[in-house]
C-alpha positions in Angstrom: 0.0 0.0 0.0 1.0 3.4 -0.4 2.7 4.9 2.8 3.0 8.2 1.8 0.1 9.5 4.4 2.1 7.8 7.0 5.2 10.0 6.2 5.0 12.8 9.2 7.2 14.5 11.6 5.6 15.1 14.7 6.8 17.1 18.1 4.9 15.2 21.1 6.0 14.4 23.8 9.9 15.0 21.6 10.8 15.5 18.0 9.9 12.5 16.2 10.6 11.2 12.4 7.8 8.9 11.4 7.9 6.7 8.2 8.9 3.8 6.0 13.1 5.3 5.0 13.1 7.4 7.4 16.5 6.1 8.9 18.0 8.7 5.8 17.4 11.3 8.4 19.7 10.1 10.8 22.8 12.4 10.4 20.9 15.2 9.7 19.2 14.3 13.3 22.7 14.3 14.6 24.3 17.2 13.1 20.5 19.3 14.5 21.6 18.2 18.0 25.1 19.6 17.7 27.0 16.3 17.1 29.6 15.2 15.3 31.3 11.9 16.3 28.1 10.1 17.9 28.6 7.0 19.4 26.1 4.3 18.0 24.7 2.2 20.6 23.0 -1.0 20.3 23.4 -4.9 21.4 25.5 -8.1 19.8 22.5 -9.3 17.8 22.1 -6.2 15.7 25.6 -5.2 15.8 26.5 -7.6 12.9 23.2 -6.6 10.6 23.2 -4.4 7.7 21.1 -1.9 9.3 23.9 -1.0 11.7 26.0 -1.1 9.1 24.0 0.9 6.9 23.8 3.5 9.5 27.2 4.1 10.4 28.0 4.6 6.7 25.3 7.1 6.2 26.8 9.5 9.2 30.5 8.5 8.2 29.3 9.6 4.5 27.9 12.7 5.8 31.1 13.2 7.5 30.2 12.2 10.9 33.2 10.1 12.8 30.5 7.8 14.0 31.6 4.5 16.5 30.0 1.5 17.6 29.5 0.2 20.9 27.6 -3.3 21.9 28.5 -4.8 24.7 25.0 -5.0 26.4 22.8 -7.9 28.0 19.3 -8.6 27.3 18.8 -6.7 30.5 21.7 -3.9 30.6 23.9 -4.2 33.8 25.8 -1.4 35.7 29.0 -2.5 34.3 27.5 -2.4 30.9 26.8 1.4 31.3 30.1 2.1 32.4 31.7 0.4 29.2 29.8 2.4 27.7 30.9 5.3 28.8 34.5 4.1 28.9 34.1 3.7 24.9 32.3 7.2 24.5 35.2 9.2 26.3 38.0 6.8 24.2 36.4 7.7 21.2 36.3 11.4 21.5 32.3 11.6 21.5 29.8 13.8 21.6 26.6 12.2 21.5 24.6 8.7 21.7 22.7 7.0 19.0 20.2 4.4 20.9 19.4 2.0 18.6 17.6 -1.1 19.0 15.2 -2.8 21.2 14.4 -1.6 24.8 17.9 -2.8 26.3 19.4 -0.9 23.7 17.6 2.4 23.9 17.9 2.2 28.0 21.8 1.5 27.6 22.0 4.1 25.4 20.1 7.0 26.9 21.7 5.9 30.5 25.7 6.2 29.1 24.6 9.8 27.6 23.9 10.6 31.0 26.8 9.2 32.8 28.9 10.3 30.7 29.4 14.1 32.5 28.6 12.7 35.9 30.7 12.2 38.7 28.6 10.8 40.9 27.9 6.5 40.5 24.9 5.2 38.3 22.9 4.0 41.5 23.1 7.8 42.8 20.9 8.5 40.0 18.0 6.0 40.7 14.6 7.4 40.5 14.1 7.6 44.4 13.2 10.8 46.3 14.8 14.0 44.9 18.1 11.9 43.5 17.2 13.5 39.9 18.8 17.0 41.0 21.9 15.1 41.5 22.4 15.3 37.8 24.6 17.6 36.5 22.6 18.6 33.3 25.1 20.4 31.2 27.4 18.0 30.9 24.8 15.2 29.2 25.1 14.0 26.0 22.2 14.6 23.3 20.5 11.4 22.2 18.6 10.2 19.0 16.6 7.4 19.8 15.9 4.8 16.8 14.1 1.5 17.6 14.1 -1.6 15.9 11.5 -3.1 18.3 7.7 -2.4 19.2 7.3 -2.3 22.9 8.9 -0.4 25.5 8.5 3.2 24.2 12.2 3.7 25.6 12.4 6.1 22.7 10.1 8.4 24.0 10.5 8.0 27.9 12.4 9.9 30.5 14.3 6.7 32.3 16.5 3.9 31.8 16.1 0.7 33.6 19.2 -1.4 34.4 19.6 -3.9 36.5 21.9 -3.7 39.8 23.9 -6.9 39.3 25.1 -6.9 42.6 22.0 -6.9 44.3 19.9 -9.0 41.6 17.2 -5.8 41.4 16.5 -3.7 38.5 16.8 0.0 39.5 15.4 2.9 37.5 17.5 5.7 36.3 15.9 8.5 36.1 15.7 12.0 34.2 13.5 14.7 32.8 16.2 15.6 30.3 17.1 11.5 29.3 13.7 11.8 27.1 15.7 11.7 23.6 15.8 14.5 21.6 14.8 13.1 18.2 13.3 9.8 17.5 13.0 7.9 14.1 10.1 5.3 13.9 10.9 3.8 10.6 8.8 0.5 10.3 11.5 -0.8 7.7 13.8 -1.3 10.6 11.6 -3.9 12.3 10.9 -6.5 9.4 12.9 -9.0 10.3 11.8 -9.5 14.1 11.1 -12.6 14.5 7.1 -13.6 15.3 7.9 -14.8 18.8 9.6 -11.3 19.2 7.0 -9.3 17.9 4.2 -11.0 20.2 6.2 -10.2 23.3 7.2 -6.7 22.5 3.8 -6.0 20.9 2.3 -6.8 24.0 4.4 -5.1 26.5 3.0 -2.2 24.7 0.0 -2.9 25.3 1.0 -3.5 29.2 1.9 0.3 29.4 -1.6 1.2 28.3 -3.3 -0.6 29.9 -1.7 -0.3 33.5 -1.5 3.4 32.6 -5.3 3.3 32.4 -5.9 2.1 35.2 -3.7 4.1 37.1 -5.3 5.8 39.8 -3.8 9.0 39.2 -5.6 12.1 37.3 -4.4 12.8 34.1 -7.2 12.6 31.1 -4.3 13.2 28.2 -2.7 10.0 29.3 -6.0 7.9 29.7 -7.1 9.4 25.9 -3.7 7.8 24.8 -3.5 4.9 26.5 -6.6 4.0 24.6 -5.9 4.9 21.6 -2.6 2.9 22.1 -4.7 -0.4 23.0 -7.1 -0.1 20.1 -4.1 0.2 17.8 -2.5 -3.2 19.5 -5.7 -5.1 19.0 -5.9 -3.8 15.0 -2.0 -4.7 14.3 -0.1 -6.8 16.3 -1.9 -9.9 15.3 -1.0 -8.5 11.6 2.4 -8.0 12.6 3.1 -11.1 14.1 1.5 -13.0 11.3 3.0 -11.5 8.7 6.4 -9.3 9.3 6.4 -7.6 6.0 3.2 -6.1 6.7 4.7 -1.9 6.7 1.8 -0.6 7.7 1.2 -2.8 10.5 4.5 -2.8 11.6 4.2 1.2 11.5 1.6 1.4 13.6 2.8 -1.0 16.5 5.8 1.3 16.6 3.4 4.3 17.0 1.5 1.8 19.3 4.8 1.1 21.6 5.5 5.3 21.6 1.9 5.8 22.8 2.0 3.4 25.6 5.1 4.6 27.1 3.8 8.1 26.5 0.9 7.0 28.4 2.5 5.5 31.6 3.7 9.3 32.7 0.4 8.2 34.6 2.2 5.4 36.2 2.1 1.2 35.8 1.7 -1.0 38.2 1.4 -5.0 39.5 2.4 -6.4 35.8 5.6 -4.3 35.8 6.2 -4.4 40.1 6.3 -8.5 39.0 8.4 -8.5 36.0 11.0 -6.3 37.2 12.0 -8.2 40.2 11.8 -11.7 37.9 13.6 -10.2 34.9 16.3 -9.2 37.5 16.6 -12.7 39.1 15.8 -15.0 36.1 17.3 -12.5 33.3 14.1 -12.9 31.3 12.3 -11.5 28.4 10.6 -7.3 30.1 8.3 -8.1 27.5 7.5 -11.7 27.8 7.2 -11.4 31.6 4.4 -8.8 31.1 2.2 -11.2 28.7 2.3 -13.9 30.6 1.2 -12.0 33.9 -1.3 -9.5 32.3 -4.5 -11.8 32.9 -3.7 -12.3 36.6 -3.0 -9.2 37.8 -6.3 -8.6 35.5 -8.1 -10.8 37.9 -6.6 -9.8 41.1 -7.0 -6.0 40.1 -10.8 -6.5 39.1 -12.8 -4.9 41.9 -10.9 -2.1 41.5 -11.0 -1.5 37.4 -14.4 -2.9 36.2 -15.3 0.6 35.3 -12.0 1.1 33.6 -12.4 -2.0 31.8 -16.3 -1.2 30.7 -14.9 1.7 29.1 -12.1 -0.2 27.1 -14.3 -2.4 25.9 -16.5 -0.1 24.3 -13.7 2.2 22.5 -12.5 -1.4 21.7 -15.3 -2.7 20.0 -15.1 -5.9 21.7 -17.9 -8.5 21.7 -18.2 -8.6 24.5 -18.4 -6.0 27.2 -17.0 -5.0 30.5 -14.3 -6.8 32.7 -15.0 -10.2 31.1 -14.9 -8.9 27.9 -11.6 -7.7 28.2 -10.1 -10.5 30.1 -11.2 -12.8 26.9 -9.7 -10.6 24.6 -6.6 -10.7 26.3 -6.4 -14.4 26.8 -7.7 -14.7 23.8 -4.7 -12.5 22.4 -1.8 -14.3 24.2 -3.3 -17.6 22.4 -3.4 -16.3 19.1 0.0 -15.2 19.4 1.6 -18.4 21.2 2.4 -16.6 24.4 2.6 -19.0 27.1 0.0 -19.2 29.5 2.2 -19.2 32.5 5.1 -18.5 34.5 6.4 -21.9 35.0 6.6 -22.4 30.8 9.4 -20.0 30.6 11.5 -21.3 33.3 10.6 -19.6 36.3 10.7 -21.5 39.2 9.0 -21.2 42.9 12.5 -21.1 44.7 12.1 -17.1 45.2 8.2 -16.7 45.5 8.8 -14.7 49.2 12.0 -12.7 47.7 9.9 -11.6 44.2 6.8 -10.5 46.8 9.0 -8.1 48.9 10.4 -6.8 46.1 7.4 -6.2 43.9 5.8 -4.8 47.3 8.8 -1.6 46.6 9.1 -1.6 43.1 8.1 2.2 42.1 5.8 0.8 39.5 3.5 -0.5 42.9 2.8 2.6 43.9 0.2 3.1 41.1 -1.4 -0.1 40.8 -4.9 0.5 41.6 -4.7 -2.1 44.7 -1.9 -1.8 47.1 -1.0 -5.3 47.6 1.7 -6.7 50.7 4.7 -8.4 50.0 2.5 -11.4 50.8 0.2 -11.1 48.5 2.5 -10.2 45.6 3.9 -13.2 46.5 0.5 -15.3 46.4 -0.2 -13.6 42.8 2.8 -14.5 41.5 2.4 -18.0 42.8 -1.1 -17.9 40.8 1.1 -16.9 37.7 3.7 -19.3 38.0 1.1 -22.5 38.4 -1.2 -21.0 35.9 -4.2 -20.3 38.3 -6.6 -17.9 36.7 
């Protein structure tokens, strides 16, 4: 189809580059934010693909002395930050290129801030006023590009990187880490795999829907979150069944912005869980958050119903309310082969007390509609791990 309409630049809540080919614009993006040696940051699986390639060549063309760093986990470390800063200062830098999935973009947008700090990473977690810590003027400008549909790193304000010491993911946090320019080009997502897609694409829809039910005032986020959810339910099953599909693609990236966009309003028990289990069983952000949607659905549902009457409706599901909604979703996660629960992707019950206390702290708690006890995060996640609906 023609994808001309789809062709924009828009300026909420940053300056983003929206299109099919629209990774062309990426060393005009860095010489409008003042660079010129970026440092291109992104993880081992895309390092060695033609679209990093292709990048670098089109700021080394434009006479940008562009590098390459990729020495990040699925879930970014300390230590990985700090290489990442030692590589910026070797290489003369002056400013980040995120580019990739989540861990990429967080790595990325965490190193530009590090990089003119004194101060250690963990002084900068988003707790209390630890934010004025930062000294602003000597962070690096980032352009945010990602190849995945699902955390909306591109257009959020922290980085989360797990503490590998203490086997918990802490959130780094900054009003001026939001990116300064962000491509969305759909071309740069074709070849992610179906399995891939599903997970991301549904941690996008995680951040809108947590976000809407956030108990927190804030209309412009619930009119996005919504708008965010009904483009999950038109696309993602058209992006995960067929990866060519542009348009689709397109619109789960637009999808992945919005929900992140959204979650200014806060999360809440989906991401208090998957934090603490990505940081002790290193798995999938995105995964984690489909598989544990539906139960902290259920446990939430006294609390939501009107929430959920209202997503129905703008939905157009078949049927309404709370039960509506919880089909869809299950209904979803089947159509797209994500596991039903815990225990099928290798979490185990050794830490069910351990992942309660530390979901009860988890900043993304604070927002849930229902504030639960260490016990009984621990009881929900049990539910999740044995499959208990």
């Amino acid at each position: 189809m023609d994808m001309t309409p789809f062709r924009m630049n828009w300026n909420y809540p940053t300056s983003i580059r929206v299109g099919a080919g629209r990774i062309a614009d990426l060393a005009s993006a860095c010489r409008e934010l003042g660079m010129s040696a970026p440092l291109l940051v992104t993880d081992p699986g895309l390092a060695s693909l033609p679209m990093i390639e292709q990048s670098l060549r089109l700021c080394r063309d434009d006479g940008l002395n562009a590098g390459l760093f990729f020495q990040i986990k699925g879930n970014p470390t300390g230590p990985n930050v700090m290489d990442g800063v030692v590589a910026f200062k070797a290489g003369s830098h002056d400013g980040v290129i995120a580019f990739g999935g989540g861990s990429a973009l967080d790595a990325g947008k965490a190193i530009a801030l590090m990089v003119g700090q004194s101060r250690p990473l963990w002084d900068f977690e988003d707790v209390g006023d630890n934010a004025s810590r930062v000294n602003v003027a000597t962070m690096a400008p980032v352009v945010a590009v990602p190849t995945t549909a699902g955390t909306g790193s591109e257009v959020g304000r922290a980085a989360v990187i797990t503490d590998d010491q203490a086997k918990v993911k802490r959130i780094i946090f900054h009003a001026r880490m939001l990116p300064a320019v962000v491509i969305l080009d759909p071309e740069l997502t074709l070849g992610l795999p179906p399995r891939i897609t599903a997970a991301t694409g549904m941690d996008a829809l995680s951040h809108s829907l947590e976000a809407f039910c956030s108990p927190l005032y804030h209309p412009l986020a619930e009119g996005i979150a919504l708008e965010g959810m009904r483009l999950v339910r038109h696309y993602l099953p058209r992006a995960t069944a067929n990866g060519n599909d542009v348009e689709a693609r397109l619109q789960m990236l637009v999808a992945s912005s919005m929900g992140a966009t959204a979650f200014q309003r806060g999360l809440g028990a989906m991401h208090a869980l998957a934090h603490p289990l990505g940081a002790l069983y290193d798995a999938h952000h995105g995964l984690l958050n489909a598989v544990l949607m539906p139960y902290v659905l259920q446990a939430n549902r006294s609390h939501i119903e009107p929430q959920m009457e209202r997503v129905g409706r703008y939905l157009d599901l078949p049927k309404a309310g709370f039960d509506g909604v919880l089909e869809w979703v299950l209904q979803l996660r089947g159509d797209l082969g994500i596991p039903h629960s815990l225990g099928e992707i290798g979490i185990d019950d050794q830490q069910v007390e351990r992942v309660g206390r530390m979901a009860e702290v988890d900043p993304s708690a604070g927002t849930n509609p229902v504030a639960y006890s260490a016990e009984q995060y621990s009881r929900l996640f049990d539910k999740a791990l044995r499959g208990e609906l």
